[in-house]
C-alpha positions as CSV (number, residue, x, y, z in Angstrom):
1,X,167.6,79.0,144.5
2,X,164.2,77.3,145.0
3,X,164.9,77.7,148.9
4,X,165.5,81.2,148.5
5,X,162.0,81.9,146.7
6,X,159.9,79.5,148.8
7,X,161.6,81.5,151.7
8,X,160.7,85.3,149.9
9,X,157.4,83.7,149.3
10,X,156.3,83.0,152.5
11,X,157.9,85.6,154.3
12,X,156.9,88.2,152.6
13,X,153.5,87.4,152.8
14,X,153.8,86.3,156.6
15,X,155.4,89.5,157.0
16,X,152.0,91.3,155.6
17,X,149.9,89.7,157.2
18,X,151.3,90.1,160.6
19,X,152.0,93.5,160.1
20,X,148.6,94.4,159.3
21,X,147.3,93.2,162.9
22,X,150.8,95.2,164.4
23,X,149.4,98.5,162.6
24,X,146.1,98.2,163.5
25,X,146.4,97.1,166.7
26,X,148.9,100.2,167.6
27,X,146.8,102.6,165.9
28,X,144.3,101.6,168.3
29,X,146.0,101.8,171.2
30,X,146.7,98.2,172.2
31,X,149.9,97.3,173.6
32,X,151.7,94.6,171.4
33,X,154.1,92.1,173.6
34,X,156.0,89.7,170.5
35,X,156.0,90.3,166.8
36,X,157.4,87.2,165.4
37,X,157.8,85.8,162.1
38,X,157.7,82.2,161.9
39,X,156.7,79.7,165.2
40,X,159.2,77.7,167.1
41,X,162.1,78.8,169.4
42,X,163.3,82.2,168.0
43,X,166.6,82.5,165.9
44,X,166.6,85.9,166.1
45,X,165.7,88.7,168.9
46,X,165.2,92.5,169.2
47,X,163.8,94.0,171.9
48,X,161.9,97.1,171.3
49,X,160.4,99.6,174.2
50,X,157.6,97.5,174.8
51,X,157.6,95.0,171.7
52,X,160.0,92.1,171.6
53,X,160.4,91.1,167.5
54,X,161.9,88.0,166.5
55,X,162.2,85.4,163.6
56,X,161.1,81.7,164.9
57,X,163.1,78.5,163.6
58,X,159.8,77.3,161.6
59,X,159.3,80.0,158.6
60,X,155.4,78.6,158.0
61,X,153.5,81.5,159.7
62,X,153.5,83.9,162.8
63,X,151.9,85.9,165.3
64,X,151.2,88.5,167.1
65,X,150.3,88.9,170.6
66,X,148.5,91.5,172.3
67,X,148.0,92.3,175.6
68,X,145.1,90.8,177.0
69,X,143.7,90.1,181.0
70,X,141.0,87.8,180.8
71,X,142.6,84.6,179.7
72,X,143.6,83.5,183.5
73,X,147.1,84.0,183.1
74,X,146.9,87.9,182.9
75,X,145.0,89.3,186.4
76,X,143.7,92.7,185.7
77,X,145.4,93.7,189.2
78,X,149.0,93.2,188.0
79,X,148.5,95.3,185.0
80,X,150.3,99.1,185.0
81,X,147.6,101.6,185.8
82,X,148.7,102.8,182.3
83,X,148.0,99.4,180.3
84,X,144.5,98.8,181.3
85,X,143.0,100.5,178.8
86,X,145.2,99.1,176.5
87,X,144.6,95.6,176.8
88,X,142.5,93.7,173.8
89,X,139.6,93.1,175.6
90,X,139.5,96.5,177.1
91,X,138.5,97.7,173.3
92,X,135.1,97.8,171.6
93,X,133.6,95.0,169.4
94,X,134.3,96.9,166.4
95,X,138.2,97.8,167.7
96,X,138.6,94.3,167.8
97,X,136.8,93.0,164.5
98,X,139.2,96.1,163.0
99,X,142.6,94.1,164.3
100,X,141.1,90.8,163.7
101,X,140.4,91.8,159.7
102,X,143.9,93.5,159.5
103,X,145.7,90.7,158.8
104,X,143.6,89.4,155.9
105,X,142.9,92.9,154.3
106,X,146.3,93.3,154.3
107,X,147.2,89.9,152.2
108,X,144.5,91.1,149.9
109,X,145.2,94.2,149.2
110,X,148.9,93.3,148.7
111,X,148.4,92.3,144.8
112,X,147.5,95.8,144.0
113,X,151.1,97.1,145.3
114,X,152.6,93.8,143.6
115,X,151.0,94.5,140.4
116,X,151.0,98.3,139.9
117,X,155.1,97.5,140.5
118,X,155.1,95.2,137.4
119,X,152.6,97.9,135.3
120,X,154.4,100.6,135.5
121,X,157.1,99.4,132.7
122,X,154.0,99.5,130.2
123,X,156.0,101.1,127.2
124,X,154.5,102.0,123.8
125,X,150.6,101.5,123.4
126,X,148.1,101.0,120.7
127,X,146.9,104.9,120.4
128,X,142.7,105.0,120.1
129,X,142.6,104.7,116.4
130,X,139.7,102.4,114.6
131,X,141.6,99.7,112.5
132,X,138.5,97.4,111.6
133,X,135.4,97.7,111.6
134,X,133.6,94.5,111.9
135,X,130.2,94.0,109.4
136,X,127.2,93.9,110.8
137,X,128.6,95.0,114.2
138,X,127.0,98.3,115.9
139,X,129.6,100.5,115.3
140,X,129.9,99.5,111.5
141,X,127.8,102.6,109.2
142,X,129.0,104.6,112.8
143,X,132.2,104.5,112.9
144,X,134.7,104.3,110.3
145,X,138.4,102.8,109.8
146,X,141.0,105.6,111.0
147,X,138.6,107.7,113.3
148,X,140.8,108.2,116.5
149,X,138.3,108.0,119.3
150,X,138.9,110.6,121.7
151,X,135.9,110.6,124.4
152,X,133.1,108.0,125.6
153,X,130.4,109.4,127.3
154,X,132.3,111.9,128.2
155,X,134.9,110.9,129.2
156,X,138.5,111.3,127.4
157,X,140.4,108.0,126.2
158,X,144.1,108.4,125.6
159,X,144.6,104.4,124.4
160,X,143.1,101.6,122.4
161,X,143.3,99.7,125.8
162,X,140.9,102.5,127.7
163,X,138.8,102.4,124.8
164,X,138.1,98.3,125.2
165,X,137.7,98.9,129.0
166,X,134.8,101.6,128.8
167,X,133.0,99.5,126.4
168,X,133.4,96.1,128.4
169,X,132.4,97.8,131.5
170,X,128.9,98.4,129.8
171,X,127.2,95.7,128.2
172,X,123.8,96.4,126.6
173,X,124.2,100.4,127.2
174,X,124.1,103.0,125.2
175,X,128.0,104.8,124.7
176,X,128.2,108.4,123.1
177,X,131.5,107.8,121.2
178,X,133.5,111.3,120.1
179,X,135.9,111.1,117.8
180,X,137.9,113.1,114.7
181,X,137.5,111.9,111.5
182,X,140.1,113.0,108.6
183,X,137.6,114.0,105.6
184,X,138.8,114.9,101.7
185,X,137.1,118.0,100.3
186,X,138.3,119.4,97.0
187,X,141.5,117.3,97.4
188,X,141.9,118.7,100.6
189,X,141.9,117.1,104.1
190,X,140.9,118.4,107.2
191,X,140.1,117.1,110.8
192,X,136.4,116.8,111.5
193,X,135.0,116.1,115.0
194,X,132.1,113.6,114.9
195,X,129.9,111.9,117.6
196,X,128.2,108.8,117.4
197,X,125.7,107.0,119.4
198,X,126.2,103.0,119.7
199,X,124.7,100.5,122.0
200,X,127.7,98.1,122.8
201,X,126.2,94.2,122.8
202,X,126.2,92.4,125.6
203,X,129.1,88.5,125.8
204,X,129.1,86.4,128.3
205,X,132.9,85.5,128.5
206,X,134.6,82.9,131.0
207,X,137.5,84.0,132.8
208,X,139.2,81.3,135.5
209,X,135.6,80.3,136.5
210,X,133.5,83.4,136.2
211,X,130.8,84.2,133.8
212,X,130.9,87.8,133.5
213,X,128.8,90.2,130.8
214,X,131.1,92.3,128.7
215,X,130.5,95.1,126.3
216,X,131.3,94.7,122.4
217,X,130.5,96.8,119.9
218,X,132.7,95.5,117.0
219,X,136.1,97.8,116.5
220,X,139.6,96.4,116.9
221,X,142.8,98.2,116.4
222,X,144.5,96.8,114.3
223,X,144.0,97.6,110.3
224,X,143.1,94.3,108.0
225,X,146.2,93.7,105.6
226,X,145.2,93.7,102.2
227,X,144.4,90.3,101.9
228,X,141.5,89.6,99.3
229,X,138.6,87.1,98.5
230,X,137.6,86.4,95.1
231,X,134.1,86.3,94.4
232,X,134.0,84.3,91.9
233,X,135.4,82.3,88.8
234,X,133.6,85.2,86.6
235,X,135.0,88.1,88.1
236,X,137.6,90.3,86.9
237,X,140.1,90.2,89.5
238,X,139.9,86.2,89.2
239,X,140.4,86.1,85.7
240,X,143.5,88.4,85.6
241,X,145.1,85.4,88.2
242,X,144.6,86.5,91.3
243,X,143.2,84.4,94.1
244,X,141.6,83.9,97.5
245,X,144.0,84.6,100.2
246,X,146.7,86.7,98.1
247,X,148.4,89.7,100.0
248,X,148.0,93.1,97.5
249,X,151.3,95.1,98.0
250,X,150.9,97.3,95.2
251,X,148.5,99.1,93.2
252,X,149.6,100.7,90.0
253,X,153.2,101.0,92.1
254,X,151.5,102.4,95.2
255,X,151.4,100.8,98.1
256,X,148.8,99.1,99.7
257,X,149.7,97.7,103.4
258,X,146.4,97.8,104.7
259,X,142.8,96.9,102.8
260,X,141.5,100.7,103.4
261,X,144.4,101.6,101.2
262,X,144.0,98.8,98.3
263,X,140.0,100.0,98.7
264,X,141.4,103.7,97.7
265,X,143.0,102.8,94.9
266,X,140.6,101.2,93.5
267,X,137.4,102.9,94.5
268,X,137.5,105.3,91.4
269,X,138.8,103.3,89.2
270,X,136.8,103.4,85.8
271,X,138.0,99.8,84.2
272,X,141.3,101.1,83.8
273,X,143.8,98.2,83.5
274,X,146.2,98.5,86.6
275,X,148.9,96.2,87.7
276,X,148.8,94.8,90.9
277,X,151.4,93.0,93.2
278,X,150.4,90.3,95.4
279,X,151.7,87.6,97.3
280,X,150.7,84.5,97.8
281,X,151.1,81.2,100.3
282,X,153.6,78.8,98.6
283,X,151.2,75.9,99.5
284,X,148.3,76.4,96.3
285,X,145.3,74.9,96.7
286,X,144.9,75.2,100.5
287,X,145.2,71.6,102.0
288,X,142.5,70.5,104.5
289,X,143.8,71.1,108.0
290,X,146.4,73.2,107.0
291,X,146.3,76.5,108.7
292,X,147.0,79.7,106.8
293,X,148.5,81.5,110.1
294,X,151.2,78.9,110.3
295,X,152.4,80.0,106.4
296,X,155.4,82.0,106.2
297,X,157.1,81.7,102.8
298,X,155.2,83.4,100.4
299,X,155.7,83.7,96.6
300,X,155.3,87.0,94.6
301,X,153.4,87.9,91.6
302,X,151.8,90.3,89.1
303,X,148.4,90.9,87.5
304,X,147.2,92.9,85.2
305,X,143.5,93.9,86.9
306,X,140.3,96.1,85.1
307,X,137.3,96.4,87.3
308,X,134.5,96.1,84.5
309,X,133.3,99.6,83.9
310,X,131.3,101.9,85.6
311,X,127.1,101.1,85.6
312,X,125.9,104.7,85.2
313,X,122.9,103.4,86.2
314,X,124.4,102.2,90.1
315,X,127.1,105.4,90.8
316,X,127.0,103.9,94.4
317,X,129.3,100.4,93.2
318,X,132.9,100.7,93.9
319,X,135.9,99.6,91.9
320,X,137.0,96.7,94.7
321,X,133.4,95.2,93.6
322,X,133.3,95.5,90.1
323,X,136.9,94.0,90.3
324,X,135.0,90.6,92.2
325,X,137.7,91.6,95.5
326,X,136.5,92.0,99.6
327,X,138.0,90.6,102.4
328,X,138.7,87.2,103.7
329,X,137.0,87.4,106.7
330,X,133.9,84.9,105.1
331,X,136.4,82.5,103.7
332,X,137.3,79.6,105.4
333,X,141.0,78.7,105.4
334,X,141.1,75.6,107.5
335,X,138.5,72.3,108.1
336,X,139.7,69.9,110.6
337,X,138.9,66.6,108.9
338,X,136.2,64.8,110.5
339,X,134.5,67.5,112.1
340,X,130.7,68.3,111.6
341,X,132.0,70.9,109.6
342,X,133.9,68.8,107.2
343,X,131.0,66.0,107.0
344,X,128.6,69.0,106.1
345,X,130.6,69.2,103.1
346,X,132.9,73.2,104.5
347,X,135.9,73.2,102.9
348,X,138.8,75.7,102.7
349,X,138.4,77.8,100.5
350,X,134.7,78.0,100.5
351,X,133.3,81.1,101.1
352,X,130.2,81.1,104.0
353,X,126.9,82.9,103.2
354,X,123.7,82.2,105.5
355,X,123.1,80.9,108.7
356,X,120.0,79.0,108.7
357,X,119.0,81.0,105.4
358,X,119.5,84.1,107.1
359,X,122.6,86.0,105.5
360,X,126.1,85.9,107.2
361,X,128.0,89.5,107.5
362,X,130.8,89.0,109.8
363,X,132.7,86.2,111.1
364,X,132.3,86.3,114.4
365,X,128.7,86.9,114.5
366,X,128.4,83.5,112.5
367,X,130.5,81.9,114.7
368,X,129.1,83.0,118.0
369,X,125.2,82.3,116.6
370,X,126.6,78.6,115.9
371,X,128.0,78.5,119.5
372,X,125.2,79.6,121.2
373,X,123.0,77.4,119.3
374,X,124.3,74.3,121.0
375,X,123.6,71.4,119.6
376,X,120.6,71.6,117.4
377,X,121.1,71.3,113.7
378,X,121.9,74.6,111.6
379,X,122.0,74.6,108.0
380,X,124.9,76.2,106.6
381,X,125.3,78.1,103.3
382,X,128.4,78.8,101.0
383,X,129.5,79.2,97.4
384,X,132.4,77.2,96.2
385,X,134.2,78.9,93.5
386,X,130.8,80.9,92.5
387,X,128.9,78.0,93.0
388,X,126.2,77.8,96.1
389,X,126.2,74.9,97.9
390,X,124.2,73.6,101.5
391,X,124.9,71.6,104.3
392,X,123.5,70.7,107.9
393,X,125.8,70.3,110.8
394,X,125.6,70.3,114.5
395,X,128.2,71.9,116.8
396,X,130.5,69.8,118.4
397,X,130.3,69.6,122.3
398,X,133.9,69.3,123.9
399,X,134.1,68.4,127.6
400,X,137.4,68.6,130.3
401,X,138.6,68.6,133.4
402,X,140.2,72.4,133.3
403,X,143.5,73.1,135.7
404,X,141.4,73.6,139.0
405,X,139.8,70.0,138.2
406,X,136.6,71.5,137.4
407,X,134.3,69.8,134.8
408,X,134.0,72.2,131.9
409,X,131.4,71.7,129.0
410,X,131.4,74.0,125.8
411,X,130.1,73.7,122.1
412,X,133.1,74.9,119.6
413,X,133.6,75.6,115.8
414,X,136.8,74.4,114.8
415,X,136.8,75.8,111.1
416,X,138.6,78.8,110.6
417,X,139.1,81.9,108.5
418,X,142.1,84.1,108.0
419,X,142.4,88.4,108.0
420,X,145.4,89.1,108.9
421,X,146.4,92.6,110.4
422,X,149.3,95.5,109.8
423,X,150.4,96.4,113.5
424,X,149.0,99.3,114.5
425,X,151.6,101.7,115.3
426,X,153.0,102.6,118.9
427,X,152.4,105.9,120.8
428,X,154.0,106.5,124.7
429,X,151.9,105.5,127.5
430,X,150.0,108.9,128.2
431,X,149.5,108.3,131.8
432,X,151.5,105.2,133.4
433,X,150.5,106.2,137.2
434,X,146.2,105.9,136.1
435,X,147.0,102.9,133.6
436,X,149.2,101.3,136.5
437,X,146.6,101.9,139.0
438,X,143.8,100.6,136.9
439,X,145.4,97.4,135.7
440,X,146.6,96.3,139.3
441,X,142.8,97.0,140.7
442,X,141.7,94.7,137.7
443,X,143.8,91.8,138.3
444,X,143.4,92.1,141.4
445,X,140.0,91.6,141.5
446,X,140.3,89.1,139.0
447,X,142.4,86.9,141.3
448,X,140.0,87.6,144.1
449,X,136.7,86.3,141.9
450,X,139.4,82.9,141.0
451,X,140.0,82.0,144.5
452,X,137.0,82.9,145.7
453,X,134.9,80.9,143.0
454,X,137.5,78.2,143.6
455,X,137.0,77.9,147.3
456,X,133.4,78.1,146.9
457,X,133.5,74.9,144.2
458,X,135.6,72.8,146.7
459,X,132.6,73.7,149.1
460,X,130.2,72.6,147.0
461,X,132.0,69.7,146.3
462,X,132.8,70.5,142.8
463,X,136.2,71.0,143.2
464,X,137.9,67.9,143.5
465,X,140.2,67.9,147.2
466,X,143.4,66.5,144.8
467,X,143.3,70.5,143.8
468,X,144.4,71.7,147.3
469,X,148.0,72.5,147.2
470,X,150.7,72.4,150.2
471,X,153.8,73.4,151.0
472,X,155.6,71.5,148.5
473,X,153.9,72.6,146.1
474,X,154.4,76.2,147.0
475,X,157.7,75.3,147.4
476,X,157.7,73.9,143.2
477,X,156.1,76.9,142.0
478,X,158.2,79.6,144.1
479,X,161.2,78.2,142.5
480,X,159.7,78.1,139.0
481,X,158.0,81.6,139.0
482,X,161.5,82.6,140.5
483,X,163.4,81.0,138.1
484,X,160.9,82.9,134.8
485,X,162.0,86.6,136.2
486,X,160.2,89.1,138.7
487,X,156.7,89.6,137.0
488,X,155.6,86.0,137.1
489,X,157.0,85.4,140.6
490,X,155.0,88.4,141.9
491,X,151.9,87.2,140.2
492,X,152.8,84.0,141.9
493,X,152.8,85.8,145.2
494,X,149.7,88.0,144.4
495,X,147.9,84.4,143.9
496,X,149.0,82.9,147.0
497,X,148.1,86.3,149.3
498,X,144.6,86.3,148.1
499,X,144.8,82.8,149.4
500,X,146.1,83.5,152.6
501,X,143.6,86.5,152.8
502,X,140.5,84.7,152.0
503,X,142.0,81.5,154.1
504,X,142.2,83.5,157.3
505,X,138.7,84.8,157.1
506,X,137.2,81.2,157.4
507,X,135.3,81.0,160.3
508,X,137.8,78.2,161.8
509,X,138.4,79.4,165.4
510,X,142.4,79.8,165.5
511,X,141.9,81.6,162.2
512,X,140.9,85.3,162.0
513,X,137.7,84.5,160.7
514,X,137.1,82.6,163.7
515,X,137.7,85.5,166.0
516,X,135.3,87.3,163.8
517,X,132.6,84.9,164.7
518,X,133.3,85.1,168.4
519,X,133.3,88.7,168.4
520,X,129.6,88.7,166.4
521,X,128.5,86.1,169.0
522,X,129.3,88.7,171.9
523,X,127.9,91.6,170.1
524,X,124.4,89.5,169.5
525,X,124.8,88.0,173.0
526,X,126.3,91.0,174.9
527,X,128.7,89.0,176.2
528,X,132.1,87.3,175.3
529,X,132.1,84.0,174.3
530,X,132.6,81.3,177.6
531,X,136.7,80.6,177.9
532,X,135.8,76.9,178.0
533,X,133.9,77.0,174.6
534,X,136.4,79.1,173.0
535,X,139.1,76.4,173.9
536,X,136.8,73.7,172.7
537,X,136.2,75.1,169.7
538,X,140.0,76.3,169.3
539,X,141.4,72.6,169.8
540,X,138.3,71.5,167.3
541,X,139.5,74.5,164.7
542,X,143.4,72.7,164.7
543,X,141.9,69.3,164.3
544,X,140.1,70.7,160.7
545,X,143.2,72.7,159.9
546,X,145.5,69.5,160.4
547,X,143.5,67.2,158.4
548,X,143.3,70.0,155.5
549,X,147.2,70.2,155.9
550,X,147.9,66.3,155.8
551,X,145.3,66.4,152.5
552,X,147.5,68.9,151.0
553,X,150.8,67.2,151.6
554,X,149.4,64.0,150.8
555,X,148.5,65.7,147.0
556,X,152.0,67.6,146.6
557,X,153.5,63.7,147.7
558,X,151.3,62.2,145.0
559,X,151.8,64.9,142.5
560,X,155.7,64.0,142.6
């Protein structure tokens, strides 16, 4: 079967290419003589009214040749009166650069048909509802847990997904955000249309090479499961036996699946005694290194909780405080052992309060302040059961060689936390043609900026040469992607015809690109390039492509 992908592989993508030069050149009005797929002697042969098509013996490329009469072999004089304006070098610079960029336009612009086939199957997805609202972000004291966002700037959002794309595609700007809101009046609720103005912040995120900006502004869509933090040893939630990291199902038999609901139940609550069910990890006491995401088996509980009672004097202090609960997302539930962290003193457990004695409000802001600090020292600060503690620590730097053999250096915080999440529920796809169309543009331009970046890093020389791939390897991953269903073997084939594309438009003369530079010679010089150069150069052109090919078998022989 691996002969039967490699085979797909390349002739589909032989058969693009080709085909954009066929089209192009016979919407322009040049005669085409032999459409063939593959090179060698042909093992297959139709004859059309005027263009012979066949299939060579050698499936690793073809051609297709025009009509031309300045080459020495064709003499303008034996041309039909009717073909001499049909001939390639009877057309215009610009006809010519057209056919010449066919071919490669074609290869790239094949992964947007590849992958708008394998989006259209996009199901349920997440509807534009606020789950979380992350402290300290700029939407939080904007927006609020359960708004369903249905605008930005204008313009309407029917997913979760659309909602994240119009916010990364503007770092540092300023988004008017519509949305309805579900407010309680008099026990009563009713929809309430709101809009909010929020600046999304600017991250620089890594994607197969490139550095772009994206826009943030601190909403997910998920809603935190009601998973709780204790405050202290002196608290009232602590001292009725609950504990950092338990899971609330129930207050006072209602359930509570998410934290907005456990926050409900108790908001009001006057130091009325309520039971609460909980579950908690089976493994007590939280050993170093032991990550709470891997923890399945849970055991269940019951305690008997009274937030202390009301301060008339601060009306503004909910019941979830006066109980000594909030979320998990400042409490570390795993130290590797060894790391800065750990030699600072961190534990799991501990909760994190200030970064370099300024105070710490979300998670990921603490985080990504650490990371971009590098390597200087930052003093951290946490409490430990109540009690406050210090420590100093520098950010680990981690280097590697990543996949493409480039050297990558970043600065990471290994320490973790834990919030888990309730699923968000499901809604259908509102428009699968649009979200089909947009996703297949965005990978597709994404796969561009990774071969392009990698083609420019072998130039520079820091891709290493071992990273060019032949045949053989093409050959290895056909049959694999093949093997893993359609969607990864047309991804597969995306990759390799943004290759191809980009590969052509070298300026190597027997590649398109070098027919490009030929034809911007003549247009500068008013004249075609001399027959005797272009041979020159042509023979010179096959002598780099051969030695690229033997590199690239040599690495898929020494990869086996």
């Amino acid at each position: 079967m691996d002969l039967v992908f490699f085979v797909l592989l390349v002739g589909a993508l032989v058969l693009v290419h080709e085909l954009g030069h066929f089209v192009a050149a016979r919407a322009l009005g040049v005669k085409v003589l032999t459409f063939s797929l593959g090179f060698g002697p042909p093992i297959l042969r139709l004859r059309g009214r005027e263009t012979t098509f066949q299939i060579g013996l050698l499936p690793f490329g073809g051609f297709v040749r025009l009509l031309q009469q300045s080459d020495g072999r064709d003499r303008a004089e034996a041309l039909a009166p009717e073909d001499r304006g049909r001939t390639y070098e009877a057309q215009s610079v610009l006809r010519r650069a057209v056919i010449a960029l066919a071919g490669p336009t074609m290869n790239v612009l094949l992964p947007v048909f590849l992958f708008f086939g394998t989006s259209l199957d996009a199901g349920k997805q997440v509807p534009p509802v606020v789950g979380v609202v992350v402290a300290g972000s700029p939407a939080s004291g904007l927006l609020q847990v359960g708004d369903r966002i249905v605008a930005i700037d204008g313009r309407e959002v029917r997913t979760f997904g659309e909602v994240q794309a119009r916010i990364a595609e503007s770092p540092d700007k300023r988004l008017a955000i519509e949305a309805i809101r579900v407010v309680e009046e008099s026990g009563q609720s009713r929809e309430q249309r709101i809009a909010v103005h929020v600046v999304a912040r600017a991250a620089h995120v890594t994607q197969l090479g490139v550095v772009t900006s994206v826009g943030r502004i601190g909403i997910g869509p998920s809603p935190l499961a009601a998973a709780i933090g204790i405050a202290g040893p002196g608290s009232p939630a602590f001292r009725a036996g609950l504990r950092t990291f338990d899971v609330v199902t129930h207050v006072g038999g209602a359930a509570t699946p998410k934290f907005v609901d456990l926050e409900r139940r108790l908001r009001d609550n006057r130091g009325t005694a309520v039971p609460v069910n909980y579950l908690r990890p089976t493994t007590i006491g939280f050993p170093e290194g032991t990550a709470l995401l891997d923890l399945a088996v849970y055991e269940a509980g019951v305690a008997l909780l009274a937030p202390e009672t009301q301060d008339p004097q601060r009306l503004d202090v909910d019941g979830m405080q006066r109980a000594g609960i909030e979320s998990t997302d400042l409490y570390v539930s795993s130290v590797p052992e060894g790391s800065s962290e750990w030699q600072a003193g961190l534990r799991a457990g501990d909760r994190v309060q200030t970064l370099d004695g300024q105070p710490v409000r979300a998670w990921a802001a603490f985080v990504e302040d650490l990371v971009a600090g590098g390597d200087r020292t930052r003093e951290i600060g946490w409490t430990r059961e109540g009690k406050p503690m210090t420590g100093l620590l520098r950010v680990r730097k981690e280097e590697w060689i990543d996949a493409t053999g480039e050297h990558v250096e970043r600065y990471a915080f290994r320490s973790t936390h834990w919030v888990p999440t309730v699923p968000a529920p499901m809604i259908d796809e509102p428009a699968p043609l649009r979200r089909a169309a947009s996703l297949a543009i965005g990978e597709t331009v994404r796969v561009v900026k990774f071969v392009g970046t990698s083609a420019l890093h072998l130039v520079q020389g820091k891709l290493d040469v071992r990273a060019i791939a032949g045949p053989l390897s093409i050959y290895d991953v056909a049959g694999r992607a093949g093997a893993r269903g359609t969607r990864e073997f047309l991804w597969v084939m995306a990759v390799i015809s943004v290759n191809l594309g980009l590969l052509n438009l070298l300026p190597i003369p027997t590649l398109d690109g070098g027919q490009l530079l030929y034809l911007g010679v003549e247009r500068l010089m008013g004249r075609p390039v001399p027959l005797r150069v272009r041979e020159v150069l042509s023979f010179l052109g096959l002598v780099l492509l051969l030695a690229i090919m033997v590199i690239a078998v040599r690495n898929d022989l020494l990869a086996r």
